[in-house]
C-alpha positions as CSV (number, residue, x, y, z in Angstrom):
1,X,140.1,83.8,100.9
2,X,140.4,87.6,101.4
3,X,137.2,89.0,101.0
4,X,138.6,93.0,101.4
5,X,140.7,91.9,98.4
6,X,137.4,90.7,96.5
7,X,135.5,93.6,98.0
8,X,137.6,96.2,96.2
9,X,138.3,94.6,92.8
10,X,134.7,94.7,92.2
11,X,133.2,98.1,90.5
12,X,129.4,98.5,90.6
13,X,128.2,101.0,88.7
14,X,124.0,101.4,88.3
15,X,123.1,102.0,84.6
16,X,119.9,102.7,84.7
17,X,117.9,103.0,87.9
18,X,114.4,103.3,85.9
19,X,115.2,99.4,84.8
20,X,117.1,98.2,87.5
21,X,119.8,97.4,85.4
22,X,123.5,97.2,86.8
23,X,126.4,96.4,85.8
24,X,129.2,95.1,87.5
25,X,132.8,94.0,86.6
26,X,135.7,92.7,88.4
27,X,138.7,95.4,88.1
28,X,141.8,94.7,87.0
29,X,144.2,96.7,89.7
30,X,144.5,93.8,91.2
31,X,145.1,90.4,89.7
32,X,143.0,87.8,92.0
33,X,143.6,83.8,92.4
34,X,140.8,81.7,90.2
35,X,139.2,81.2,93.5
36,X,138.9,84.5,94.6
37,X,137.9,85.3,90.8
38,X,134.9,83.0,90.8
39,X,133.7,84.2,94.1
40,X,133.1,87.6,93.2
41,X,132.3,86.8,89.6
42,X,129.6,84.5,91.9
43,X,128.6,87.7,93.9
44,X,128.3,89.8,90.8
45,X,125.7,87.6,89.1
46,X,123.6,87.5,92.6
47,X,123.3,91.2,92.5
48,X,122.6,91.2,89.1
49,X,119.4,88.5,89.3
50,X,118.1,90.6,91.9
51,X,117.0,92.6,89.3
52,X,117.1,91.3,85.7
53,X,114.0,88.9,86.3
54,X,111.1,90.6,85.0
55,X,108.8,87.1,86.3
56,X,107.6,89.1,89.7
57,X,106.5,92.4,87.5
58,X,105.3,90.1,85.2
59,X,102.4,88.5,87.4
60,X,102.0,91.3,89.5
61,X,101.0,93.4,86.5
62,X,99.1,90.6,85.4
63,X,96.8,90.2,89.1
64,X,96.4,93.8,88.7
65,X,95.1,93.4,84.8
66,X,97.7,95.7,83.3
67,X,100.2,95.2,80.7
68,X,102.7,98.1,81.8
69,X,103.2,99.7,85.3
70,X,102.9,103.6,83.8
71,X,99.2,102.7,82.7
72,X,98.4,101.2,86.2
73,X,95.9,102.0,89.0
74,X,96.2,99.8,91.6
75,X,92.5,100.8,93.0
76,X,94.1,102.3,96.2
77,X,94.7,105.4,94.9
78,X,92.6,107.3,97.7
79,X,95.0,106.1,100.4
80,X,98.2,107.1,98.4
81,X,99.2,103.5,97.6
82,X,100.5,103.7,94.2
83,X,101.8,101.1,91.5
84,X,105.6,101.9,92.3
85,X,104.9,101.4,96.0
86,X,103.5,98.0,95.3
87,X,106.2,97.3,92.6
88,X,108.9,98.3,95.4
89,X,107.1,95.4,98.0
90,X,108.0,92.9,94.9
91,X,111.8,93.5,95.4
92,X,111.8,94.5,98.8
93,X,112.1,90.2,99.6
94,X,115.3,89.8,97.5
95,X,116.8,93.4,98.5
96,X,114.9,94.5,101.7
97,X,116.8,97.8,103.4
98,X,118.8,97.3,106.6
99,X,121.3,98.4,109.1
100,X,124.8,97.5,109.2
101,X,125.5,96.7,112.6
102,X,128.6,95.3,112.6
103,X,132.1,95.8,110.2
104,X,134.8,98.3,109.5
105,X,133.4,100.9,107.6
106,X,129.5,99.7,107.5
107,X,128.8,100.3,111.1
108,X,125.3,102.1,111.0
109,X,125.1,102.4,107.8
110,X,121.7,101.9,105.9
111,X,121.7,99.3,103.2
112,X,119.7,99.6,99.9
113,X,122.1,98.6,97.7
114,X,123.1,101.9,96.4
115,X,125.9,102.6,94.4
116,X,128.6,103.5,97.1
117,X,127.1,100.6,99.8
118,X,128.0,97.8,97.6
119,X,131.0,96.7,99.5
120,X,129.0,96.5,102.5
121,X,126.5,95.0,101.0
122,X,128.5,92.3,99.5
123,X,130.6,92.3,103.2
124,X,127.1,91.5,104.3
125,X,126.2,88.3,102.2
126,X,129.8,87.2,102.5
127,X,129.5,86.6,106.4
128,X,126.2,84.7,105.9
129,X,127.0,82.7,103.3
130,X,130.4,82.0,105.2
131,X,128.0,80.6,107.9
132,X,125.4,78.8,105.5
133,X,124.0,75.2,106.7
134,X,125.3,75.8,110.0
135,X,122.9,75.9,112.7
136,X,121.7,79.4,113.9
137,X,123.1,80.9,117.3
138,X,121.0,82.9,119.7
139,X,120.2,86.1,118.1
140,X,120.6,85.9,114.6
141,X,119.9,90.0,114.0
142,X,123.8,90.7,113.3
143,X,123.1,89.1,109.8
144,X,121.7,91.7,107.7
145,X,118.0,91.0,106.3
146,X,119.4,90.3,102.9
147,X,121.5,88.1,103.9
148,X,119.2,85.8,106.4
149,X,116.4,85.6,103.9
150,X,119.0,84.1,101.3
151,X,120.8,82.2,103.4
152,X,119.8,81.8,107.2
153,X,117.0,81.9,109.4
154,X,114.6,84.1,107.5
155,X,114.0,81.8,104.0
156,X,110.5,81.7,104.6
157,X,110.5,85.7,103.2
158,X,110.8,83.4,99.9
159,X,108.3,80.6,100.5
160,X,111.5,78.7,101.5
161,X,112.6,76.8,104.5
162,X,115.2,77.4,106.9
163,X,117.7,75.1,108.9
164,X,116.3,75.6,111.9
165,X,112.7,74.2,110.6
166,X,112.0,70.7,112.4
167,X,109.4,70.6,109.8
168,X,107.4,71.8,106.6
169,X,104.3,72.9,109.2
170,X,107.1,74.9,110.4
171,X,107.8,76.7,107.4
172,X,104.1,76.6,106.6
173,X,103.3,79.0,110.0
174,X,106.1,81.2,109.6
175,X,104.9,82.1,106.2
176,X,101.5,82.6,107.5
177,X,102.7,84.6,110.4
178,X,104.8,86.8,108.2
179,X,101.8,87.1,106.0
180,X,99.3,88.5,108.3
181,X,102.2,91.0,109.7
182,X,102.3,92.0,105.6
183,X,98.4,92.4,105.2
184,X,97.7,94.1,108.4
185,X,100.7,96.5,107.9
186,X,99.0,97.0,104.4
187,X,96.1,98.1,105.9
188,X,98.2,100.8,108.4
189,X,97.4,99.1,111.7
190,X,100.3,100.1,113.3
191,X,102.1,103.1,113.5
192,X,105.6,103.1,111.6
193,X,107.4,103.6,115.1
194,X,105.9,100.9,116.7
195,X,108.7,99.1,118.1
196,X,108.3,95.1,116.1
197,X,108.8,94.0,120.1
198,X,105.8,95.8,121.2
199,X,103.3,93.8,118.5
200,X,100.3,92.1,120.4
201,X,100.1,88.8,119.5
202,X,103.5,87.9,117.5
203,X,105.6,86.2,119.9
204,X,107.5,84.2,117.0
205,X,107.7,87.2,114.9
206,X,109.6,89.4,117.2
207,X,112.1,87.0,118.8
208,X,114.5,87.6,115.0
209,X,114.3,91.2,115.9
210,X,114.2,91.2,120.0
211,X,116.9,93.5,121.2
212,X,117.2,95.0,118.0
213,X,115.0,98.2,119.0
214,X,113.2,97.9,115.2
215,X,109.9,99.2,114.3
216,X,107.3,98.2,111.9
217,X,108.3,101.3,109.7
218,X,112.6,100.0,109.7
219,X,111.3,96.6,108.4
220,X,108.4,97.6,105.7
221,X,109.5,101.1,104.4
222,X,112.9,102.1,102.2
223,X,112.5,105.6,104.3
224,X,111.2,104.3,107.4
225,X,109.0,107.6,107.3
226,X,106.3,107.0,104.4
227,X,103.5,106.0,105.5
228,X,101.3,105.0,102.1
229,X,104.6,104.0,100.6
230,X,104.9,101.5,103.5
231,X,101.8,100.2,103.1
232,X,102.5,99.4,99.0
233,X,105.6,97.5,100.1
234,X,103.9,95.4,102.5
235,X,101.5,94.4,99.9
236,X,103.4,93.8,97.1
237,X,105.9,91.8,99.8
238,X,103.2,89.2,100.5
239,X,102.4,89.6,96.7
240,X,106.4,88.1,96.1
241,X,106.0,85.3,98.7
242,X,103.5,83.8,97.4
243,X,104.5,84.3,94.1
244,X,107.9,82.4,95.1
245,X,105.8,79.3,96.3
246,X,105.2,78.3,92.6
247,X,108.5,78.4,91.7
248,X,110.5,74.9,91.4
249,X,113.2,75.3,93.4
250,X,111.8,77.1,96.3
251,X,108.7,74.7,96.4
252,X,107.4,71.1,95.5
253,X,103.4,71.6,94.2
254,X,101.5,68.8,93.2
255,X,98.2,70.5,91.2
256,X,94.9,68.1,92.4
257,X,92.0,67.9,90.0
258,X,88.8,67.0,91.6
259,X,85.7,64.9,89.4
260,X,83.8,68.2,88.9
261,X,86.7,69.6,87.1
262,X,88.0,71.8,90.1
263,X,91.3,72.4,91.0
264,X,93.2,72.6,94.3
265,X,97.2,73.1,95.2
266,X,98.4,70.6,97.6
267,X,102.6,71.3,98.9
268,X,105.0,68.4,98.9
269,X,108.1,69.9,100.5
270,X,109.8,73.9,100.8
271,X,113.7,73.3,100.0
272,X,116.3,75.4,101.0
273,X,119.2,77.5,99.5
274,X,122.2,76.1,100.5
275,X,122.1,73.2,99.1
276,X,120.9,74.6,95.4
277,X,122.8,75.2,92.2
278,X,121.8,78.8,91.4
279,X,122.1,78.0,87.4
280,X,119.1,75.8,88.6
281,X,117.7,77.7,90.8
282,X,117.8,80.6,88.2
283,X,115.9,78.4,85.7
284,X,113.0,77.3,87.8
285,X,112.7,81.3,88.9
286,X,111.9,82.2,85.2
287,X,109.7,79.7,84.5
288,X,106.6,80.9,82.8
289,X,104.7,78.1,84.1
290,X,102.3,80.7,85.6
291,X,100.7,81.9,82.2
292,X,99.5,78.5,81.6
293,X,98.2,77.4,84.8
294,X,96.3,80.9,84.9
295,X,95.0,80.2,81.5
296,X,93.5,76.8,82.2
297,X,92.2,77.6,85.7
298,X,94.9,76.1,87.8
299,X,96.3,77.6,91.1
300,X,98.5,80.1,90.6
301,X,100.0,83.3,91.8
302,X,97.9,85.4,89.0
303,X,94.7,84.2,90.7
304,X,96.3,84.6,93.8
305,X,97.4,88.4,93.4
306,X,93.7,89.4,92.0
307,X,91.9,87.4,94.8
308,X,94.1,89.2,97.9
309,X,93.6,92.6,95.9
310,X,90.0,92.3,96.1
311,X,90.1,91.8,99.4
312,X,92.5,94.9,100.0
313,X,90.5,97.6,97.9
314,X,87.3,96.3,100.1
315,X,89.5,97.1,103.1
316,X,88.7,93.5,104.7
317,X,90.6,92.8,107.8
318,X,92.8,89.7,107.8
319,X,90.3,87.6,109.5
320,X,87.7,88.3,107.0
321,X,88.9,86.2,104.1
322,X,92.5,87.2,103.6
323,X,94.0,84.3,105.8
324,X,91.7,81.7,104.6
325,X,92.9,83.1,101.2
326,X,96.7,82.3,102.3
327,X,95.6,79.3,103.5
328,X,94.4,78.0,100.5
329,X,97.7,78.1,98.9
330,X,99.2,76.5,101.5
331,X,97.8,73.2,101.9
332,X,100.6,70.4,102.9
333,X,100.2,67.3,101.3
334,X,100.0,64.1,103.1
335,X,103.8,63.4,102.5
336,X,105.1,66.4,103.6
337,X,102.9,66.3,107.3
338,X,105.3,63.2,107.7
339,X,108.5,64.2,106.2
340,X,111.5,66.3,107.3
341,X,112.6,69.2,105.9
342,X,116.5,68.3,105.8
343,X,115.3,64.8,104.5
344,X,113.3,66.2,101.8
345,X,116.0,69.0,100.6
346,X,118.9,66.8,100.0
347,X,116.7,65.0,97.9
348,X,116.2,68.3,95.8
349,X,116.1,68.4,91.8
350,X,117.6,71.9,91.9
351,X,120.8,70.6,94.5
352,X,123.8,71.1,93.2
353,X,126.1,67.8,91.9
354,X,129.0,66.8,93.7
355,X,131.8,68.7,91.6
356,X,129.6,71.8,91.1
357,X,131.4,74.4,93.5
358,X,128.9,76.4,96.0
359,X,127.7,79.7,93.8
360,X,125.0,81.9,95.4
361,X,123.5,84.1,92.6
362,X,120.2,83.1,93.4
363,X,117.6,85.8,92.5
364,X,114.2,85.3,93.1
């Protein structure tokens, strides 16, 4: 396969940046073999879900207790962090910016999947999804963030696990680690320059970046200069991760009632990607599962969302209830202390079937 040949028969054109609507189609300069064909049709769609799934506005409106974003107040007003900030956090984990390191024409380029970066961003997913279910190498930073959250070593962004996770614990404290970077960047802890290597305290969240010369503003800001904007994103970030934890084909839930009526979330397994059918996949991410747990008082993300806002507008350090809020949602049942992530994921509902080819519009 000839991915320059893909790369330019696709057009990208956005149609509306107010709804993150696009629109792409494959031209027709250049006639392309079925295979070809279905890989960027395949590549098209992915672009497309990152933004046509209304399910993370949805409960994030919904923990905030508004119906629309232009009526919103986010009760964090007085430190500039505004709804469109927070909204921005939601899609930063399926379209986070980055820096093309590597690649004719990309070199140094930053990625926010504009309308003239789409080759580079497609270039981008193409060599990680070239390299999907293989093991990852020392120094996995040459794959773009995108690309390693959908794909590689950086799944967890999506409450998902990765190939290199011996076990669900595994997954389970790289989601909490990424978590508490996400609240106490919320909070403005650091300074935006603050090199990600120079964090006290985060041994295993700096070795993905180490070498990289990265800082927290790079990582949690689309103009790596605004300051309340990057706190927004960071919230609304940890708002999408957990969010992704009750969808089906990122986690297995089991909901526990207790005799006086009380509910608690227990996790069976976190799949992985590379293995899923995205038609699945796509399914389970638009589930509106959520309304009804929140309406009968089950865990979900709506509760979720309002409980770690609380805690935000009181300006309580992570220590002081956030974690054990985090926590909470991430309880591993007694089958998944004793069974293997690899194990677990081939046995995945959402896997694709034999004959089904590998398609990778996954969205959420």
């Amino acid at each position: 396969m000839t991915f320059k040949r893909v790369l330019a028969a696709i057009v990208f054109t956005a149609a509306s940046e107010a709804s993150f609507g696009f629109n792409l189609t494959l031209g027709s300069s250049e006639q392309l073999p079925d295979s070809e064909r279905h890989w960027a049709s395949s590549w098209a769609a992915a672009v497309i879900n990152l933004y046509k799934g209304p399910v993370h506005e949805e409960i994030t409106l919904a923990s905030l207790n508004c119906s629309a974003a232009k009526d919103c107040q986010t009760g964090l007003e007085s430190e500039g962090i505004m709804v469109d900030a927070i909204m921005d956090g939601i899609r930063w984990n399926d379209n986070p910016t980055f820096e093309i390191t590597m690649g004719p024409g990309c070199r140094n380029q930053k990625i926010k999947l504009g309308k003239n970066e789409l080759g580079c961003w497609l270039a981008s997913m193409a060599r990680a999804e070239a390299a999907a279910g293989k093991k990852p190498r020392s120094g996995e930073w040459p794959f773009s963030l995108v690309a390693r959250s959908h794909f590689r070593d950086m799944q967890f962004l999506h409450s998902m696990a990765s190939i290199q996770d011996k076990s669900h614990q595994a997954t389970a404290d790289q989601i909490l680690m990424w978590a508490e970077f996400f609240y106490r960047a919320s909070m403005g802890e650091w300074k935006l320059m603050t090199k990600l290597e120079d964090l006290p305290n985060f041994a295993r969240f700096r070795r993905p970046f180490r070498g990289t010369g990265w800082t927290v503003g790079m990582l949690v800001d689309y103009e790596w200069k605004n300051a309340p904007r990057a706190r927004g994103i960071a919230l609304g970030s940890l708002l999408h991760m957990v969010q992704d934890s009750f969808a089906g084909c990122h986690v297995v839930r089991r909901t526990v009632q207790y005799k006086d009526g009380a509910y608690a979330s227990e996790i069976d397994a976190f799949l992985r990607f590379e293995e899923q059918s995205s038609h699945k996949h796509s399914i389970e991410d638009a589930s509106d599962q959520w309304r009804r747990d929140f309406a009968d008082g089950r865990p979900n993300p709506v509760s979720f969302g309002q409980a770690l806002l609380s805690y935000r507008r009181a300006g309580a350090a992570w220590k002081e209830g956030p974690e054990a809020l985090v926590r909470s949602y991430y309880v591993l049942s007694d089958a998944a202390k004793t069974t293997n992530t690899t194990r677990q994921a081939a046995k995945s509902r959402c896997n694709r079937e034999p004959e089904e080819s590998r398609d990778y519009g996954k969205g959420a």
